[in-house]
C-alpha positions in Angstrom: -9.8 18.8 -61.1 -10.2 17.1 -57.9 -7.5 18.0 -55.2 -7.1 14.8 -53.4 -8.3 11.3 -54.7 -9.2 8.9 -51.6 -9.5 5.2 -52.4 -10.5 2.7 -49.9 -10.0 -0.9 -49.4 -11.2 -2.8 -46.6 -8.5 -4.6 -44.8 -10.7 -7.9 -44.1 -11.7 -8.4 -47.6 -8.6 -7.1 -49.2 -9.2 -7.4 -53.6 -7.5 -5.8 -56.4 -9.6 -7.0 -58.8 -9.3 -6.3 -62.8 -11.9 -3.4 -62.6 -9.8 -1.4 -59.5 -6.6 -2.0 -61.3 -8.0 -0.6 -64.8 -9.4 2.8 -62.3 -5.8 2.9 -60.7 -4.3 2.6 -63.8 -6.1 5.4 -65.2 -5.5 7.8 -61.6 -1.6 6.9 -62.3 -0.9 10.3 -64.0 -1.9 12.1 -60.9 -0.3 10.1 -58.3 0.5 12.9 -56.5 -2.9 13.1 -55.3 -4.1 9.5 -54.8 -4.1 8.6 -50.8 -5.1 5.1 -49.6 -7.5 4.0 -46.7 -6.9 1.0 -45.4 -10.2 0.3 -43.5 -11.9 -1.4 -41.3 -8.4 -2.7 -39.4 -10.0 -3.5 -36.4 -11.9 -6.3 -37.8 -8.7 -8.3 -38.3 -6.1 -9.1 -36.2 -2.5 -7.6 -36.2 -0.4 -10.3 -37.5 -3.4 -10.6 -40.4 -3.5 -6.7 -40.6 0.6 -6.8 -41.4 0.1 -9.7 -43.7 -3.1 -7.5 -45.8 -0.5 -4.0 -45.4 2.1 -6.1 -47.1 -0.2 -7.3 -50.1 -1.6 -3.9 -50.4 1.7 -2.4 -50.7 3.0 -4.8 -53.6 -0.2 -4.4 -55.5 -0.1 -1.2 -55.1 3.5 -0.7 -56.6 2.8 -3.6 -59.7 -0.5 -1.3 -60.5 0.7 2.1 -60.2 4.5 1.2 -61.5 6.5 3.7 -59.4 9.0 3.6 -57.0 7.4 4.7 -54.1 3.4 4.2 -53.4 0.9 6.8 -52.5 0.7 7.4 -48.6 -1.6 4.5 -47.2 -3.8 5.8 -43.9 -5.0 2.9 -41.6 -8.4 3.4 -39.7 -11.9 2.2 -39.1 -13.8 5.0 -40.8 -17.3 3.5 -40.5 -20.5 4.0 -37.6 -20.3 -0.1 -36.7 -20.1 -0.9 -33.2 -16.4 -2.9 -33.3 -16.0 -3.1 -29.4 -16.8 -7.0 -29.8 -14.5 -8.3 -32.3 -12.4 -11.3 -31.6 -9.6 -8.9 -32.9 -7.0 -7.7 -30.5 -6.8 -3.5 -30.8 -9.3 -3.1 -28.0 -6.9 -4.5 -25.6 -4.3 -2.5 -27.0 -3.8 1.2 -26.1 -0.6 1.0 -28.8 -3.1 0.3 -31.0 -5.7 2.5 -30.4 -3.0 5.3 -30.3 -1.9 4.2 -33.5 -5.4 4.6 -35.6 -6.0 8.1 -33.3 -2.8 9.1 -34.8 -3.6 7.8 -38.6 -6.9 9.2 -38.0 -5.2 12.9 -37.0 -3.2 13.0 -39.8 -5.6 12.0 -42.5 -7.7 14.8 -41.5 -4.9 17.4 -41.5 -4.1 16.7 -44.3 -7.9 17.1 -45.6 -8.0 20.3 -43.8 -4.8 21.4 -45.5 -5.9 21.2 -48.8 -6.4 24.3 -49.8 -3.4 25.4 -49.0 -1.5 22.4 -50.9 -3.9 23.0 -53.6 -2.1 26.4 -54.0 1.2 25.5 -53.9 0.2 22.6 -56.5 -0.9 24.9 -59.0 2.2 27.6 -58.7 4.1 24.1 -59.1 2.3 23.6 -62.2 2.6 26.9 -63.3 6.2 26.9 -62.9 6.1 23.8 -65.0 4.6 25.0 -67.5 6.2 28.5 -68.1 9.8 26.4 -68.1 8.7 24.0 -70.6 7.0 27.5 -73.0 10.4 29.3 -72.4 12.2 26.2 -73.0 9.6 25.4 -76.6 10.4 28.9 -77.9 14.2 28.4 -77.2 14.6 25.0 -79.0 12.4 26.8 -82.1 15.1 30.0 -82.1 18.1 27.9 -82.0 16.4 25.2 -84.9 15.2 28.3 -87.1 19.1 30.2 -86.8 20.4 27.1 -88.4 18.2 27.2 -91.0 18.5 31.0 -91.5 22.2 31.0 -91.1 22.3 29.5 -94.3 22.1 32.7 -96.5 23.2 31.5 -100.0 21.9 28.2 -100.7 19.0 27.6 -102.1 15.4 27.0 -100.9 15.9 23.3 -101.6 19.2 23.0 -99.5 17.2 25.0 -96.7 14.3 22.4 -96.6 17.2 19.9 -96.5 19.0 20.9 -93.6 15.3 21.7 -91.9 14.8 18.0 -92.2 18.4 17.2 -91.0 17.9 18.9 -88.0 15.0 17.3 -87.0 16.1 14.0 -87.4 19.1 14.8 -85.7 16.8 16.8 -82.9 18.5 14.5 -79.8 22.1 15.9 -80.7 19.7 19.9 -81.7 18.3 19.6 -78.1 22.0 19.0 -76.4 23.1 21.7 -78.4 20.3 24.1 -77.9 20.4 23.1 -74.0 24.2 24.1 -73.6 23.8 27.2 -75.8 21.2 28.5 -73.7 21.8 27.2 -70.2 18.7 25.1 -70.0 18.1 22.0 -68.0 17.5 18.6 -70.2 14.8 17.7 -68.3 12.4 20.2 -69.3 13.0 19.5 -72.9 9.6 18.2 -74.8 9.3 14.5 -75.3 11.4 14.0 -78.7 9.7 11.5 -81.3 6.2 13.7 -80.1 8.6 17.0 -81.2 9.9 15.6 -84.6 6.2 14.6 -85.6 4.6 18.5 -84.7 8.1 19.8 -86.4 7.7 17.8 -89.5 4.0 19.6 -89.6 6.1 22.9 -90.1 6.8 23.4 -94.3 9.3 26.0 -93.4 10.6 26.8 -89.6 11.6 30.1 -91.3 8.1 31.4 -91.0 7.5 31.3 -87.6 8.4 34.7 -85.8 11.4 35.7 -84.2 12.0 35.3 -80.5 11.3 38.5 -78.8 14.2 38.0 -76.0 12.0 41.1 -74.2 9.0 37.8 -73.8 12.1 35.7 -72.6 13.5 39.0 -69.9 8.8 39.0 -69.0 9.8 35.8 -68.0 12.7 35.6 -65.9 11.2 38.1 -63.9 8.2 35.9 -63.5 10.5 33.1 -61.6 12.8 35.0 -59.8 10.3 37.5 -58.0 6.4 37.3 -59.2 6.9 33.4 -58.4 8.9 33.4 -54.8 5.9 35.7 -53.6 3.4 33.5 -54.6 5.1 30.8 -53.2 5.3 33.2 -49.6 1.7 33.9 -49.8 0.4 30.2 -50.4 2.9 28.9 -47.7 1.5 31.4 -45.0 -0.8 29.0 -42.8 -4.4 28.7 -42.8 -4.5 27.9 -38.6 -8.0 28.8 -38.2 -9.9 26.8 -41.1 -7.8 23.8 -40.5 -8.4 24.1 -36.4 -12.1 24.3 -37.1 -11.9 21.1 -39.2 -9.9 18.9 -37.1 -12.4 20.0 -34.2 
């Protein structure tokens, strides 16, 4: 339920041990929210600081398995007097610019979140309401095959209800270009034989009211858009009050 998921490493004791990489491993699913602090950067060098961003990075990717990692933030987010390290960022104003600017963003971004929160959840529903319309599509065109079979017998119809499902790749293909709809919102196939096989006869299930399917097309082309305009209007004065 959380909105963002911080995790933190400290950049002069860099460890991905066994117990972080089981928690990172279970965070995977919701990637989209997982940031990374590198901290404590000023305690280490830059040449040892590029070395640590490096080795962060590739865990990172092994751990998480996906092509690009989660947005890593560099800082010193901690109330330790640093101003007498052997490091070299105090005699740097790049560098100090650097972590002001790391520092900025991190923070906008925390003061943005209820406004990406939003748009995450209309993202979400979006999903969602494509993958219904696209559930009760794939159960239509499956059950019109069986029906369409008006003088055979039961037997025959519980024959082709189990052809079709273990021919459901070449069904969804067929369903998709009947119906116009993209392949990628199509269920996960072995999980959709198993719940079909569940079904004694696909005959029993109602017929698709097309008036639920017209609800719904009306839902993405204008109840969705203005959702999407109201989230996207700026929250200036919250966020302004956070970042000073």
């Amino acid at each position: 339920r959380s909105d963002l998921i911080i995790v933190m490493f400290d950049a002069h004791k860099l460890d991905m041990s066994d117990e972080m990489s089981a928690v990172l491993d279970k965070l995977k699913i919701h990637q989209e929210k997982i940031r990374i602090v590198l901290n404590k950067v000023q305690q280490i060098d830059t040449q040892h600081l590029m070395r640590v961003y490096g080795a962060l990075m590739w865990a990172l990717g092994k751990v998480l398995n996906v092509p690009e990692v989660p947005r890593v933030y560099m800082g010193s987010f901690w109330d330790q007097d640093e101003t007498n390290t052997d490091a070299d960022w105090w005699g740097s104003s790049a560098h100090q610019e650097l972590l002001e600017r790391e520092k900025r963003d991190l923070l906008h971004e925390l003061a943005s979140l209820p406004q990406s929160s939003i748009m995450r959840r209309v993202s979400e529903l979006v999903k969602r309401a494509r993958v219904v319309k696209v559930h009760a599509y794939v159960i239509h065109y499956l059950r019109k095959q069986i029906a369409g079979w008006a003088t055979v017998t039961v037997w025959n119809k519980a024959e082709k209800q189990a052809a079709l499902i273990a021919g459901l790749e070449r069904e969804f293909i067929m369903a998709a270009r009947r119906y116009n709809l993209p392949l990628g919102d199509f269920p996960n196939v072995q999980k959709m034989k198993a719940s079909l096989r569940e079904i004694k006869d696909l005959r029993d299930i109602p017929r698709l009211n097309k008036n639920y399917i017209t609800d719904m097309e009306k839902i993405f082309s204008t109840d969705i858009p203005k959702l999407l305009e109201e989230a996207s209007k700026p929250s200036s004065r919250p966020a302004r009050r956070f970042l000073d």
